[in-house]
PQR file of N, CA, C, O and H, with PARSE charges and radii, in Angstrom:
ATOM      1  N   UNK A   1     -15.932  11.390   4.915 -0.4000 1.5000
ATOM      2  CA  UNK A   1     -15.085  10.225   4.997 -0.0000 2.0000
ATOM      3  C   UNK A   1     -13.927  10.530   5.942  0.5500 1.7000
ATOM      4  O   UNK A   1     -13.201  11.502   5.735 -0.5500 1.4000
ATOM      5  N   UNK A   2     -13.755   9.743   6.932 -0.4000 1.5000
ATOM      6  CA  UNK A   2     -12.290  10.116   7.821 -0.0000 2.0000
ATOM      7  C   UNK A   2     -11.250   9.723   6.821  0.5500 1.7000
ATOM      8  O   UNK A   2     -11.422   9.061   5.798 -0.5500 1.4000
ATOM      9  H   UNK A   2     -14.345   8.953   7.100  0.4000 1.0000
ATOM     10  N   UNK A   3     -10.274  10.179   7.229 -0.4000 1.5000
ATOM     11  CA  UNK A   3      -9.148  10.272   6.951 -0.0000 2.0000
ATOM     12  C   UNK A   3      -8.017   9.308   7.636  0.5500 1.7000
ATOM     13  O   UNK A   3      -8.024   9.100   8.849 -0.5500 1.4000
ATOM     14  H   UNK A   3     -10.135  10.717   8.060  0.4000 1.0000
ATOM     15  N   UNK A   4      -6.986   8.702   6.702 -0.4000 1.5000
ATOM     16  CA  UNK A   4      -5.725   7.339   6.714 -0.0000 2.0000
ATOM     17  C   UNK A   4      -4.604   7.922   6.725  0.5500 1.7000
ATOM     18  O   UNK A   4      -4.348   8.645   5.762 -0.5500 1.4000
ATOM     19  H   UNK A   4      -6.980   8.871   5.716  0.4000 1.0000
ATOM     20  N   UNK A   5      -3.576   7.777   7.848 -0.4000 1.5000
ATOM     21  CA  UNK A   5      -2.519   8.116   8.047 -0.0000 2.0000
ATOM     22  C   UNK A   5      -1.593   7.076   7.520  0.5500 1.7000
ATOM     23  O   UNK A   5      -0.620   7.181   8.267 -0.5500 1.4000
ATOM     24  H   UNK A   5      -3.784   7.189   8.630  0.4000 1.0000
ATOM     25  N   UNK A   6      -1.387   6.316   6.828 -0.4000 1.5000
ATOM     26  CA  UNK A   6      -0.537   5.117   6.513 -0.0000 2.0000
ATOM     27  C   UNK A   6       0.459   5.212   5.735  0.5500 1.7000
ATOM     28  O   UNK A   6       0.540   5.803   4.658 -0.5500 1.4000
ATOM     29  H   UNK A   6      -2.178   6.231   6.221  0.4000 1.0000
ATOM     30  N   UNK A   7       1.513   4.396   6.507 -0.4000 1.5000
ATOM     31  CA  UNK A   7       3.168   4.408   6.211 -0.0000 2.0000
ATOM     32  C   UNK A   7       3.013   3.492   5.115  0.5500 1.7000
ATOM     33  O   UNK A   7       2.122   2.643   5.125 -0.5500 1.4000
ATOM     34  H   UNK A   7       1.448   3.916   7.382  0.4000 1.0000
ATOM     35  N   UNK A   8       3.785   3.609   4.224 -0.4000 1.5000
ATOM     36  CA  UNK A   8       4.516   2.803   3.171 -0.0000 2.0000
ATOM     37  C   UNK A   8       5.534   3.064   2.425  0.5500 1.7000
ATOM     38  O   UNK A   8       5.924   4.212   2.215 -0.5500 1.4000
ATOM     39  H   UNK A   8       4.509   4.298   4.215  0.4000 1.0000
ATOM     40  N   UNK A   9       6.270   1.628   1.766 -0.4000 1.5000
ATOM     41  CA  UNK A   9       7.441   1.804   1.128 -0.0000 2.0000
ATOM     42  C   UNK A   9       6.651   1.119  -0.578  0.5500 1.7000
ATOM     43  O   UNK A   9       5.591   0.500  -0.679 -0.5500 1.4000
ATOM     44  H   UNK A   9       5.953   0.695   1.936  0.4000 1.0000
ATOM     45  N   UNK A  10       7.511   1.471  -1.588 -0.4000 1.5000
ATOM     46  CA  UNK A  10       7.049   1.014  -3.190 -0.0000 2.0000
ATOM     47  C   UNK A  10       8.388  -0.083  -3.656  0.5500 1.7000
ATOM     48  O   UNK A  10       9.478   0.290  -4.088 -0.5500 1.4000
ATOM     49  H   UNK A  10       8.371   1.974  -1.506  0.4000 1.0000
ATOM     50  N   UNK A  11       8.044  -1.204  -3.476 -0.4000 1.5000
ATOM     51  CA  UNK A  11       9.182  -1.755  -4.413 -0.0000 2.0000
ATOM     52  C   UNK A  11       8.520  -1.995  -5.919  0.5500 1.7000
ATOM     53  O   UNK A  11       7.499  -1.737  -6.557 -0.5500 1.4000
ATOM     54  H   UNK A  11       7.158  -1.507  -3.125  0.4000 1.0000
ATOM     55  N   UNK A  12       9.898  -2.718  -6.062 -0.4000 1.5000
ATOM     56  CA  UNK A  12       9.629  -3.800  -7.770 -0.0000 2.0000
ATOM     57  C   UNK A  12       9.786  -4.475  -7.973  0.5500 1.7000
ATOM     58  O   UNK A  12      10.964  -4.795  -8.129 -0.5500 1.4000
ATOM     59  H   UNK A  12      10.727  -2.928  -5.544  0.4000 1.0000
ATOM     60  N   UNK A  13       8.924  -5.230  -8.144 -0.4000 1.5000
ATOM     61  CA  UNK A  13       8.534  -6.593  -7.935 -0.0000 2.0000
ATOM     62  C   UNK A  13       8.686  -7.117  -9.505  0.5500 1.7000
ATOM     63  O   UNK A  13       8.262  -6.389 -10.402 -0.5500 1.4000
ATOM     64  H   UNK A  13       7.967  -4.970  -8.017  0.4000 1.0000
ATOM     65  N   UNK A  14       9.361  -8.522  -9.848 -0.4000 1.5000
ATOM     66  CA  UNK A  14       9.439  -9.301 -10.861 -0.0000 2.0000
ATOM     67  C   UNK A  14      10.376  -8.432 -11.865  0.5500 1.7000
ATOM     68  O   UNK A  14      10.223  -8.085 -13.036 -0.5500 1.4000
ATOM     69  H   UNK A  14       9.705  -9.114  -9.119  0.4000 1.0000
ATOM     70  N   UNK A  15      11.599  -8.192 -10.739 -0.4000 1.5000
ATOM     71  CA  UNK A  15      12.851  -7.645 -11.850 -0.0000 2.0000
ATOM     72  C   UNK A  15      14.005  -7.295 -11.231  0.5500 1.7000
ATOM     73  O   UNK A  15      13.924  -7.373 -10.006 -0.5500 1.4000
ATOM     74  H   UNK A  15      11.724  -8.475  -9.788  0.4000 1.0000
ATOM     75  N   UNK A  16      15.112  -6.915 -11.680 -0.4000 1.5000
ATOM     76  CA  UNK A  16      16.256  -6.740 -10.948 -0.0000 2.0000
ATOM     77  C   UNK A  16      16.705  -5.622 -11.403  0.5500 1.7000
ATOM     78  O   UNK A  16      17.881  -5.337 -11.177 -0.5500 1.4000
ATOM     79  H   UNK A  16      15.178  -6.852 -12.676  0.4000 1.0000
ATOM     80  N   UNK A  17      15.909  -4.773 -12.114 -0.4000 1.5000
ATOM     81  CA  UNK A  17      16.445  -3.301 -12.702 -0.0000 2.0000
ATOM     82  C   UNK A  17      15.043  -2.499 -11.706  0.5500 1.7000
ATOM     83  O   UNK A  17      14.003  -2.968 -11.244 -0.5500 1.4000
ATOM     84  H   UNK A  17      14.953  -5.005 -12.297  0.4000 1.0000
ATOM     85  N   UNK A  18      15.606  -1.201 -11.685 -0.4000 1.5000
ATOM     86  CA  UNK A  18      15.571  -0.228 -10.758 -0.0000 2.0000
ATOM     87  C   UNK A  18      14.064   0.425 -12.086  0.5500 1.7000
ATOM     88  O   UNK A  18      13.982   0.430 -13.314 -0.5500 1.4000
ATOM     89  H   UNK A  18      16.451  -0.820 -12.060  0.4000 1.0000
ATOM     90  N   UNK A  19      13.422   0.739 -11.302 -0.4000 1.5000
ATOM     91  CA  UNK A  19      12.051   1.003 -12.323 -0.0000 2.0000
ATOM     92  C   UNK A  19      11.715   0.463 -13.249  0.5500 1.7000
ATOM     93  O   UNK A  19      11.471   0.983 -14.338 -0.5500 1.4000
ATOM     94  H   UNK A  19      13.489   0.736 -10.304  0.4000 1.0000
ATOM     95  N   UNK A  20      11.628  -1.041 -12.871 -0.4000 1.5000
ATOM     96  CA  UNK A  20      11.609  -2.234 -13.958 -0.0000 2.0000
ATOM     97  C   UNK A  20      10.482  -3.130 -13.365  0.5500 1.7000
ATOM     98  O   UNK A  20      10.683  -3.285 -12.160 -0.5500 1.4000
ATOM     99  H   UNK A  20      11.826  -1.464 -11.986  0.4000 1.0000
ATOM    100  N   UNK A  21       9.589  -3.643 -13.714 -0.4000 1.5000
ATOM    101  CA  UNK A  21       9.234  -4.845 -13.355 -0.0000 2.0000
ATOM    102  C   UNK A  21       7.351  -4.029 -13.042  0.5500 1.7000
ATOM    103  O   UNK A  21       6.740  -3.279 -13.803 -0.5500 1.4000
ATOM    104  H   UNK A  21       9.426  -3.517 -14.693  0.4000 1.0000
ATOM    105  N   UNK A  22       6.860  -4.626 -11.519 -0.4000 1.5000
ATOM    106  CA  UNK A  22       5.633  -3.870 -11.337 -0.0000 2.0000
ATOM    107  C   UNK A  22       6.021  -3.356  -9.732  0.5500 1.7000
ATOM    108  O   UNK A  22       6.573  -3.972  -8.820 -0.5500 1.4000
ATOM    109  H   UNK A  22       7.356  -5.235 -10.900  0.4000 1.0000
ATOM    110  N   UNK A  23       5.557  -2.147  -9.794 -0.4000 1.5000
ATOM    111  CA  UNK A  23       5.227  -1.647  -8.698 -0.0000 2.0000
ATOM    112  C   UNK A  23       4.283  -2.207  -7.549  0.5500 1.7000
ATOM    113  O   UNK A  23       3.126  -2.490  -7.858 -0.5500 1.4000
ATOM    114  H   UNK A  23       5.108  -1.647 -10.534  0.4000 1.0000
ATOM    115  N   UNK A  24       4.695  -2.374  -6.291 -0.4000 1.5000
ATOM    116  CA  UNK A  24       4.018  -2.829  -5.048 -0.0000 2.0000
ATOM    117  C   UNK A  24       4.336  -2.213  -3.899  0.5500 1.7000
ATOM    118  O   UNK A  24       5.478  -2.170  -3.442 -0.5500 1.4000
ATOM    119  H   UNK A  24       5.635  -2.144  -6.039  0.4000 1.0000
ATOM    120  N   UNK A  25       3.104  -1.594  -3.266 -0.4000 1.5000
ATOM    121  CA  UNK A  25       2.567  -0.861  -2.192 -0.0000 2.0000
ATOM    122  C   UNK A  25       2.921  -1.770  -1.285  0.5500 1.7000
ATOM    123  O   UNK A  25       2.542  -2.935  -1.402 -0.5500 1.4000
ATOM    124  H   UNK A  25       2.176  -1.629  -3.637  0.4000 1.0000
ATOM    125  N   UNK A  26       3.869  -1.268  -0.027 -0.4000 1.5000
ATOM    126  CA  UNK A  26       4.162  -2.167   1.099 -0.0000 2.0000
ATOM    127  C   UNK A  26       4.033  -1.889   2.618  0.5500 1.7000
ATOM    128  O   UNK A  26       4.988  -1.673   3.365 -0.5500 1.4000
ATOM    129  H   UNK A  26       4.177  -0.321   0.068  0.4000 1.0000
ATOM    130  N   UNK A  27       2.519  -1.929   3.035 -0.4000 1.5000
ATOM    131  CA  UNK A  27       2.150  -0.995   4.577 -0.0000 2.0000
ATOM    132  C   UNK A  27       2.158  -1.828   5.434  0.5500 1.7000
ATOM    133  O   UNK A  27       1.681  -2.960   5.518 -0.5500 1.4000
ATOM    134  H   UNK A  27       1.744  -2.105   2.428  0.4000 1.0000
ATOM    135  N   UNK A  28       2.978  -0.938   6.353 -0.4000 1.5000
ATOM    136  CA  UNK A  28       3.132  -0.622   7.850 -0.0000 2.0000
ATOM    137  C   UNK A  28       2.222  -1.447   8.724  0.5500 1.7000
ATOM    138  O   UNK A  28       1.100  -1.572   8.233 -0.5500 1.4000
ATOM    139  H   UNK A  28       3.366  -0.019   6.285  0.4000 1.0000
ATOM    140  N   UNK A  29       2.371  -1.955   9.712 -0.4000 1.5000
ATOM    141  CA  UNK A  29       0.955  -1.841  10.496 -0.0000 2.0000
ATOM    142  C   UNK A  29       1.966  -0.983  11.723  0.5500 1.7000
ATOM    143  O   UNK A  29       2.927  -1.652  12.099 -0.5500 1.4000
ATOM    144  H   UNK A  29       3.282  -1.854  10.111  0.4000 1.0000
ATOM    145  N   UNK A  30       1.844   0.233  12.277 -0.4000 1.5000
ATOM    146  CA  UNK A  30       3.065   0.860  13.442 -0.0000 2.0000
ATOM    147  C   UNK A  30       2.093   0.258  14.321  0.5500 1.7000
ATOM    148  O   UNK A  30       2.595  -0.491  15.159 -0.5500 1.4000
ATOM    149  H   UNK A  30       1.063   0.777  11.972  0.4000 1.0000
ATOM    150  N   UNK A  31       0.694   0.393  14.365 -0.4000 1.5000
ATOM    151  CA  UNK A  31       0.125   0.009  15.765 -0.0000 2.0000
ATOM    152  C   UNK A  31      -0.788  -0.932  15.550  0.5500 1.7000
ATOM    153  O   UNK A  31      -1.905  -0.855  15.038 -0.5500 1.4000
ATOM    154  H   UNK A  31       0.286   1.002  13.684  0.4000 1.0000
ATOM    155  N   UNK A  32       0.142  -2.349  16.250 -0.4000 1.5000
ATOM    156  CA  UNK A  32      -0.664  -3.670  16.306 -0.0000 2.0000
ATOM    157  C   UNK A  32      -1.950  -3.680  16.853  0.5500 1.7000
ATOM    158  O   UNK A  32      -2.661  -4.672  16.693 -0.5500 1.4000
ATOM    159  H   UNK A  32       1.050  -2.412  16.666  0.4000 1.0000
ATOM    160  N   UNK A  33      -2.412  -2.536  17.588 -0.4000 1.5000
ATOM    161  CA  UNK A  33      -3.867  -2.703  17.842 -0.0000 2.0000
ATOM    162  C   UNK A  33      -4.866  -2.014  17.692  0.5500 1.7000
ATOM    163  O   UNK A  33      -5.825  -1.769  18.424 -0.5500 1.4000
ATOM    164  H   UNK A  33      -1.834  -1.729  17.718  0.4000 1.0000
ATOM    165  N   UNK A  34      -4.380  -1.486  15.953 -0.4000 1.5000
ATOM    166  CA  UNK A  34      -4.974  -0.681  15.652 -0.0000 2.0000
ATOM    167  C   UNK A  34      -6.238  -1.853  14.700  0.5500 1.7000
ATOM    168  O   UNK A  34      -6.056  -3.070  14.654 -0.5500 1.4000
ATOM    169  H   UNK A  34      -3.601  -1.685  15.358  0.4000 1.0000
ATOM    170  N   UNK A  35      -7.094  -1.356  14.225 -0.4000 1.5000
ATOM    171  CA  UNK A  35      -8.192  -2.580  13.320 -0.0000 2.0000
ATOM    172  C   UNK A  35      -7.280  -2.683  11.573  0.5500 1.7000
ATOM    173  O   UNK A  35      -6.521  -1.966  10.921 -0.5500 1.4000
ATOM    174  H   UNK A  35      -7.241  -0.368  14.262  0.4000 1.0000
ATOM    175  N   UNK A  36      -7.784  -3.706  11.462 -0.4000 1.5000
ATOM    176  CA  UNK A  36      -7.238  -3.694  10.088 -0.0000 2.0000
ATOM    177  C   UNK A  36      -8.032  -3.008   9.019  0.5500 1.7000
ATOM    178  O   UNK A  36      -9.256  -3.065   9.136 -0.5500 1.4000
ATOM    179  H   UNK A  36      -8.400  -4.288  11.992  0.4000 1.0000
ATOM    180  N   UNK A  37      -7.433  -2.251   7.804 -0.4000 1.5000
ATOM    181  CA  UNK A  37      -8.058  -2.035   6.638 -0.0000 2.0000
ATOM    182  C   UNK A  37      -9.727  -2.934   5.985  0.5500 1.7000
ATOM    183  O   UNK A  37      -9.628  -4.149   5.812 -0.5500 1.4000
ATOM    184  H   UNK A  37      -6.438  -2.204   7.708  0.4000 1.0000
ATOM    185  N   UNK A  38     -10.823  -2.401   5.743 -0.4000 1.5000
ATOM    186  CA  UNK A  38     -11.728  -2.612   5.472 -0.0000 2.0000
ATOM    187  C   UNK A  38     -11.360  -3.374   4.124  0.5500 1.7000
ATOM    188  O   UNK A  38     -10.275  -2.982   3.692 -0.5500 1.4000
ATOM    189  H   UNK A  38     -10.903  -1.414   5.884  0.4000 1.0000
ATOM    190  N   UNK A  39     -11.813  -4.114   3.532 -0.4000 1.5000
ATOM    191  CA  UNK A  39     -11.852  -4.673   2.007 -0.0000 2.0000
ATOM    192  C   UNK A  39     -11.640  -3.466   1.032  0.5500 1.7000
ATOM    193  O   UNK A  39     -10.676  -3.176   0.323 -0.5500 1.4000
ATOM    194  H   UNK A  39     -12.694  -4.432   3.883  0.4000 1.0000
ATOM    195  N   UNK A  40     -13.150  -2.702   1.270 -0.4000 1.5000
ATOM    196  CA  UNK A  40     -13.277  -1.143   0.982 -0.0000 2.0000
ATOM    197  C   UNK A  40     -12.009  -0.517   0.752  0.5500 1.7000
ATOM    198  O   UNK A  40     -11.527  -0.328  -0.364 -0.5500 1.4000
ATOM    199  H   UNK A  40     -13.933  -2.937   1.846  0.4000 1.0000
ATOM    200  N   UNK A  41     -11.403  -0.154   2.016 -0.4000 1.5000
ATOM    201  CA  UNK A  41     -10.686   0.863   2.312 -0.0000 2.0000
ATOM    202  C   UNK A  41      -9.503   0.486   1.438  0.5500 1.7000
ATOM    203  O   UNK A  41      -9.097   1.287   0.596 -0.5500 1.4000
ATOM    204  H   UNK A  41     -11.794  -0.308   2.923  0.4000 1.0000
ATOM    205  N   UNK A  42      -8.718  -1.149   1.665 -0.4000 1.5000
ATOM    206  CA  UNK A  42      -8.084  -1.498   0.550 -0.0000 2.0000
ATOM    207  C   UNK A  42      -7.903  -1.227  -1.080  0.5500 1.7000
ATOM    208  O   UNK A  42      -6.840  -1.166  -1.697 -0.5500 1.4000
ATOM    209  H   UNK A  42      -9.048  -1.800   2.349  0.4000 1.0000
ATOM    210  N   UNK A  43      -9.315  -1.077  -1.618 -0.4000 1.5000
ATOM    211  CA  UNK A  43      -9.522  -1.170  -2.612 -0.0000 2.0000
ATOM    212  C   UNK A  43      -9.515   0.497  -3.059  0.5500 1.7000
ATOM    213  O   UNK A  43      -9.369   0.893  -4.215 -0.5500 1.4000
ATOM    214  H   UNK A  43     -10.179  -1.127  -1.117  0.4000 1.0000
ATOM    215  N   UNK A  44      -9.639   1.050  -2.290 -0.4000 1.5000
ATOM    216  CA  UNK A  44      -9.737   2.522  -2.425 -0.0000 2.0000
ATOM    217  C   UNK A  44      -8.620   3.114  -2.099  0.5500 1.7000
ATOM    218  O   UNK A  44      -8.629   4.342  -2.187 -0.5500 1.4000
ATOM    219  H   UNK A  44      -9.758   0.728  -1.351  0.4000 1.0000
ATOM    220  N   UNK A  45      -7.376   2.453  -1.643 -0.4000 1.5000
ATOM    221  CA  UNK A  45      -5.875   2.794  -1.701 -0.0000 2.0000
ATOM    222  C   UNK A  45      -5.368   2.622  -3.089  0.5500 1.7000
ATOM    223  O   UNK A  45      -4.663   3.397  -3.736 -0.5500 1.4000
ATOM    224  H   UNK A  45      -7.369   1.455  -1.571  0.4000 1.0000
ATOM    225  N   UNK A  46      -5.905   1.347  -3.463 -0.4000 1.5000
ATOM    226  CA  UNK A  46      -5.127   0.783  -4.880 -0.0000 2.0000
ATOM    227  C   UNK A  46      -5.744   1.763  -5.813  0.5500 1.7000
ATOM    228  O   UNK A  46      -4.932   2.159  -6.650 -0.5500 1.4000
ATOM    229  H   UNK A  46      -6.478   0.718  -2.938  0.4000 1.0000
ATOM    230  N   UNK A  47      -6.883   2.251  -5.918 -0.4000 1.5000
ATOM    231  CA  UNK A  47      -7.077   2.916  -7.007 -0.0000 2.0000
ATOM    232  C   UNK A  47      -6.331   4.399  -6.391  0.5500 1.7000
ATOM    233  O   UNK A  47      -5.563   4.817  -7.257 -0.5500 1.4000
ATOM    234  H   UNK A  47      -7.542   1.930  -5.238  0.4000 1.0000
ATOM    235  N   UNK A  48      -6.334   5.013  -5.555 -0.4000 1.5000
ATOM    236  CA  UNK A  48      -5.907   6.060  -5.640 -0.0000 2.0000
ATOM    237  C   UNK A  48      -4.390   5.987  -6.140  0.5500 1.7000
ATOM    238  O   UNK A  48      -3.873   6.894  -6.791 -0.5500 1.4000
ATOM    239  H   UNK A  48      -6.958   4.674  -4.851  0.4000 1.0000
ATOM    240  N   UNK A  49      -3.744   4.832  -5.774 -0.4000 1.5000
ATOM    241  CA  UNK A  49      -2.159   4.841  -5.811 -0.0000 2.0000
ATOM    242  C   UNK A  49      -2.305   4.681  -7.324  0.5500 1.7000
ATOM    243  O   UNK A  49      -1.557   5.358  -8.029 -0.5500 1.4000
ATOM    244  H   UNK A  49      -4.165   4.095  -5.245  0.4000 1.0000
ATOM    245  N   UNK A  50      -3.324   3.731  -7.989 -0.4000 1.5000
ATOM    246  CA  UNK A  50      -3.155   3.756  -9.537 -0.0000 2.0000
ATOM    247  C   UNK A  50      -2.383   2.475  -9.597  0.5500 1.7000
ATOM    248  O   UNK A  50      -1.710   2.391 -10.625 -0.5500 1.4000
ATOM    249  H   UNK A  50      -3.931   3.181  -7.416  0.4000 1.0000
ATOM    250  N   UNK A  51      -2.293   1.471  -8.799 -0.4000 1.5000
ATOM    251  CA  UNK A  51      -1.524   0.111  -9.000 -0.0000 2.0000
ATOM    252  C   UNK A  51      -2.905  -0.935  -9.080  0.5500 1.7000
ATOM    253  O   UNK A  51      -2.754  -2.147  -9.239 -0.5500 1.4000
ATOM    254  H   UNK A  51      -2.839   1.539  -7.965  0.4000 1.0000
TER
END
């Protein structure tokens, strides 16, 4: 399997306290011409991140 270099930030979503609410994965695109994420590949971020 190749390998994903991808930037992201984690907010929290549906709260106003600081490790409150749900966690959300928020990526990058740095290079607009790069291809987008597969359905797949998506789905295989979320489980690794565990969200």
């Amino acid at each position: 399997m190749s390998r994903l270099n991808l930037d992201f930030v984690t907010v929290d979503v549906f709260t106003e306290d600081t490790f409150g609410g749900n966690p959300l994965a928020v990526f990058f695109a740095l290079n607009p011409q790069a291809a987008p994420l597969l359905t797949q590949q998506m789905q295989s971020v979320a489980v690794e991140m565990n969200y």
